[in-house]
N, C-alpha and C positions, 0 to 999 in steps of 0.2 A: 309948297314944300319950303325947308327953311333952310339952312346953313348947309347943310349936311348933301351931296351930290352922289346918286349913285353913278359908282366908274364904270366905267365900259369894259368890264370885268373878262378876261379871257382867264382860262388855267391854267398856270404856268407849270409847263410841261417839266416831269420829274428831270427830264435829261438835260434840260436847260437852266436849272439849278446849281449855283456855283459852290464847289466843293474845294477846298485847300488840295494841293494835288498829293497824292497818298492816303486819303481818307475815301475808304470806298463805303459806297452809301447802297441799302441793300434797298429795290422799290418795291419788292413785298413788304415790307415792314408797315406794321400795323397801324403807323401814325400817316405812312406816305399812303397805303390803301385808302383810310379812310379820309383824308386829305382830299383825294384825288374822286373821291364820290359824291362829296357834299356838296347840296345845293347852294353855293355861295353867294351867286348871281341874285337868286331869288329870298334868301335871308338879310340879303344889305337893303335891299325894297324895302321889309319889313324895319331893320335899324333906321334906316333913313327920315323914316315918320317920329322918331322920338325926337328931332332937332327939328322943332319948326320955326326956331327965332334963328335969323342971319345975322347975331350980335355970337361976340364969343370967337375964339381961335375957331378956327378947322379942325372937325372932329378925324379922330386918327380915323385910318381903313378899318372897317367891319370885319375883316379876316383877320384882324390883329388882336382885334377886341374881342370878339366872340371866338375865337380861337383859344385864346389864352385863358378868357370864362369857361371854356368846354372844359380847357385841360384842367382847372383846378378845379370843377367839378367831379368828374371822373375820374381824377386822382386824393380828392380828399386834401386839396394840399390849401396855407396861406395864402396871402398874396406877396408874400418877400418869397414862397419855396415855390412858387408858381413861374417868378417871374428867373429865379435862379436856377431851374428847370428849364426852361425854353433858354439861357443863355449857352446852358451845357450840350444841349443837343440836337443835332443838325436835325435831327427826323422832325423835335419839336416847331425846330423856327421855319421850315416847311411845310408842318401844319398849318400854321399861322401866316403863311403867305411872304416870308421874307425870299427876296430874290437869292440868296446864298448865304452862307454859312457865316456869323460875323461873332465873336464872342463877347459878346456886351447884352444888355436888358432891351428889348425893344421897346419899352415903356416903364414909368416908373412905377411902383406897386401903388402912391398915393392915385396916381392916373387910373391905373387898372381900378381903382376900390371908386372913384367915380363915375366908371364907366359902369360898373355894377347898378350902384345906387341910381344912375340915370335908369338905365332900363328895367330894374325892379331885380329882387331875388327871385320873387314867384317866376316872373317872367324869363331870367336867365335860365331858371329850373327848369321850366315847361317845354325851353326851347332845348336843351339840353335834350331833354326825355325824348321830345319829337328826332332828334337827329339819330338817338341810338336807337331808337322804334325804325328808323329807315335801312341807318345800316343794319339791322337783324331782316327785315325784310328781303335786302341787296345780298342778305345771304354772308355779310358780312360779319365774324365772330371774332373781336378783337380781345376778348379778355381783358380790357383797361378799365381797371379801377374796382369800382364799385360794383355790387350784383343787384340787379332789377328782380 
């Protein structure tokens, strides 16, 4: 294996989630639901295989990356309205595995567009389609974005 380390991934529990105080965060919602189902653990295995050279920075967390590819898949959106999306909403940067609530870009959108281009579009697709194919399984009906 190359650069790239899978963590020792636990899920960070909704309630230990840091919120500005007055802002109540509802954990039905459909971004924490689905969050809270996804196989993380076993999707960063599979990220992990596309860094096999140990040259290069440290690739960001897999939940960061493939979070923020899910959401602008399923929302249709750029990578500037992706990335200014996840700054505005705590449910989103929850998805994406941020420890609390921060109002800034957790990556930059040139970042996110080679994180793409690493892993392939097909690829990001496929992986996509497999996650909402689970959650419709888990009984899971989030209504985001797109219709399958």
């Amino acid at each position: 294996m190359g650069k790239y380390h899978v963590t020792n991934y636990e899920q960070l529990s909704f309630d230990d989630f840091n919120q500005p105080t007055g802002l109540p965060i509802n954990q039905n919602n459909r971004w924490v639901v689905r969050a809270d189902n996804m196989p993380w653990h076993d999707l960063e295995k599979q990220y992990a295989m596309v860094f096999k050279s140990k040259r290069g920075p440290k690739p960001l967390p897999f939940r960061l990356v493939f979070g923020a590819l899910m959401i602008q898949q399923l929302l249709e959106l750029t990578d500037e309205e992706t990335l200014e999306q996840i700054k505005e909403n705590p449910y989103l940067q929850y998805f994406v595995g941020q420890s609390g609530y921060v109002y800034e870009r957790p990556l930059s959108s040139s970042t996110l567009s080679r994180a793409r281009q690493r892993i392939g579009d097909a690829e990001v697709l496929a992986m996509v389609n497999e996650m909402e194919a689970l959650m419709a399984q888990k009984g899971i009906n989030s209504k985001i974005g797109r219709q399958h």
